[in-house]
C-alpha positions as CSV (number, residue, x, y, z in Angstrom):
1,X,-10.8,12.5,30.1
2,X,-10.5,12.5,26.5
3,X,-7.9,10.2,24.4
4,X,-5.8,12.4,22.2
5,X,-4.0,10.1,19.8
6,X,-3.4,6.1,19.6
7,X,-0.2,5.4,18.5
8,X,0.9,1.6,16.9
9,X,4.6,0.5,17.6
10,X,5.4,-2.4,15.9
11,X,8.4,-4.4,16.5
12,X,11.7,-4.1,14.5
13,X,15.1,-5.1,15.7
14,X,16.8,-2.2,13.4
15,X,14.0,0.7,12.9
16,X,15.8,1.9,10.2
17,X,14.6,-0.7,7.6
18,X,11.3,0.9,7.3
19,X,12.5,4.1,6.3
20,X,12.2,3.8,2.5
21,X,8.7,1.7,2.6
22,X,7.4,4.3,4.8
23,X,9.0,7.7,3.5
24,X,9.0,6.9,-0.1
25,X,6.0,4.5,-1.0
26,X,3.8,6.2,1.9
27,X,5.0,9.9,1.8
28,X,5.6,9.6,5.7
29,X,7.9,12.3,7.1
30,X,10.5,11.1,9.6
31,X,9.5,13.2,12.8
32,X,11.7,11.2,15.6
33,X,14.8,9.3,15.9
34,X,16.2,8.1,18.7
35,X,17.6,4.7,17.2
36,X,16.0,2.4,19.1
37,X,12.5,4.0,18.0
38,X,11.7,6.0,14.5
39,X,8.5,7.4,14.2
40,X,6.7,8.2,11.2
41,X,4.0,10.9,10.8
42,X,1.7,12.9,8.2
43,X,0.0,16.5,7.8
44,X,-3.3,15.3,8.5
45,X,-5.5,15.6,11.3
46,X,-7.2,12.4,12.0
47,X,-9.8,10.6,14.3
48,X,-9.0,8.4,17.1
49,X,-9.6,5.0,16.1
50,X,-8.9,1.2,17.6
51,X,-10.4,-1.8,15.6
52,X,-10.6,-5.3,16.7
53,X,-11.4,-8.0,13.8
54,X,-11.8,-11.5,13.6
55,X,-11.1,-11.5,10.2
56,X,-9.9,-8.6,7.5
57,X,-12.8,-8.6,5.1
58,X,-13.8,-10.2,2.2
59,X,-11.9,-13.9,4.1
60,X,-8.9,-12.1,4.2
61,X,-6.3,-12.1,7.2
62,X,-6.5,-9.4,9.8
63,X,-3.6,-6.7,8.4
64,X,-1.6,-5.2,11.1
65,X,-2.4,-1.8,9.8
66,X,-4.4,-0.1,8.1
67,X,-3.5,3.0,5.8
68,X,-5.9,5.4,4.8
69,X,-4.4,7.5,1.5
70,X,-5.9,10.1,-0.6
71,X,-4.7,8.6,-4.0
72,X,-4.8,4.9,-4.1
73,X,-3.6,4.9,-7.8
74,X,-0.4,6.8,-7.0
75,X,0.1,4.2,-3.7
76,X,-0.3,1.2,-6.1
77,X,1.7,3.2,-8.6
78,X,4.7,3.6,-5.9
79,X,4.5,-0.2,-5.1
80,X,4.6,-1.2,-8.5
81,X,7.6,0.5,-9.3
82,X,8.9,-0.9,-6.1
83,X,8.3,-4.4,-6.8
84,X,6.6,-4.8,-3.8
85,X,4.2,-7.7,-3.9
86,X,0.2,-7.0,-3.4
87,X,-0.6,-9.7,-1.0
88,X,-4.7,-8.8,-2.0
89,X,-6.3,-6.5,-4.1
90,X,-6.7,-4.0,-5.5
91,X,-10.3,-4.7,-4.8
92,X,-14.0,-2.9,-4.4
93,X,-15.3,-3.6,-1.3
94,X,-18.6,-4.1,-0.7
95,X,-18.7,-1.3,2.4
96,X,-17.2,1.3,0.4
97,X,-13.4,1.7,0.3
98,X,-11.3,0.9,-2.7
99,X,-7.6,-1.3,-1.0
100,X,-4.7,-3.4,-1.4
101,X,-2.7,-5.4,0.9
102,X,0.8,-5.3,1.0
103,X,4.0,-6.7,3.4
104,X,6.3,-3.5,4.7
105,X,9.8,-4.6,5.6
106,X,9.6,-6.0,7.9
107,X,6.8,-8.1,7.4
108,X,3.6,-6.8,8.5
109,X,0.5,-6.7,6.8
110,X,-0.3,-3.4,5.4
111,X,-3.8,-2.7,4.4
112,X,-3.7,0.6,2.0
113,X,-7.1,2.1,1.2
114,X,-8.9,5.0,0.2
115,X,-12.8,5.6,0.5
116,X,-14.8,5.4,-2.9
């Protein structure tokens, strides 16, 4: 048996409210609606992955995601004009990826990053 895909589902009372964080400051295309649940996916292939952390790095708080991106400029770019507040960064991290944390709608902890 192999594991194909690990999916997170976070809680939200109306889905919905995501939509623009995740769409619009992520680049996330809206793949399924069923009101109740909205899920949100990109082009890319990726590696199955499941981390478990006592802390997030660097004394930080454990984020509730993590988002790998291609271009962390643009992301910070897209948050700024957002006025989204960085809750952390952007650092240089000492095992080699370049991140910010930010708060999505809803409130969960969103660690963006890209490897340097």
């Amino acid at each position: 048996m192999n594991v194909k895909r690990i999916i997170a589902n976070l809680h939200a009372a109306q889905p919905a409210e995501v939509d623009e964080f995740y769409r619009l400051i992520l680049g996330l295309e809206l793949v399924m609606d069923h009101g109740w649940i909205r899920t949100y996916a990109g082009s890319e292939r990726m590696a199955v992955q499941v981390s478990f952390a006592s802390e997030g790095g660097s004394g930080t708080p454990v984020p509730d995601l993590s988002i790998e991106v291609d271009d962390l400029d643009e992301a910070l770019r897209r948050v700024t004009k957002q006025r989204i507040p960085i809750e952390y960064g952007p650092s240089h991290e000492p095992w080699g990826v370049r991140r910010f944390y930010v708060r999505d709608p809803l409130g969960n902890l969103i660690n963006i990053l890209q490897h340097v």
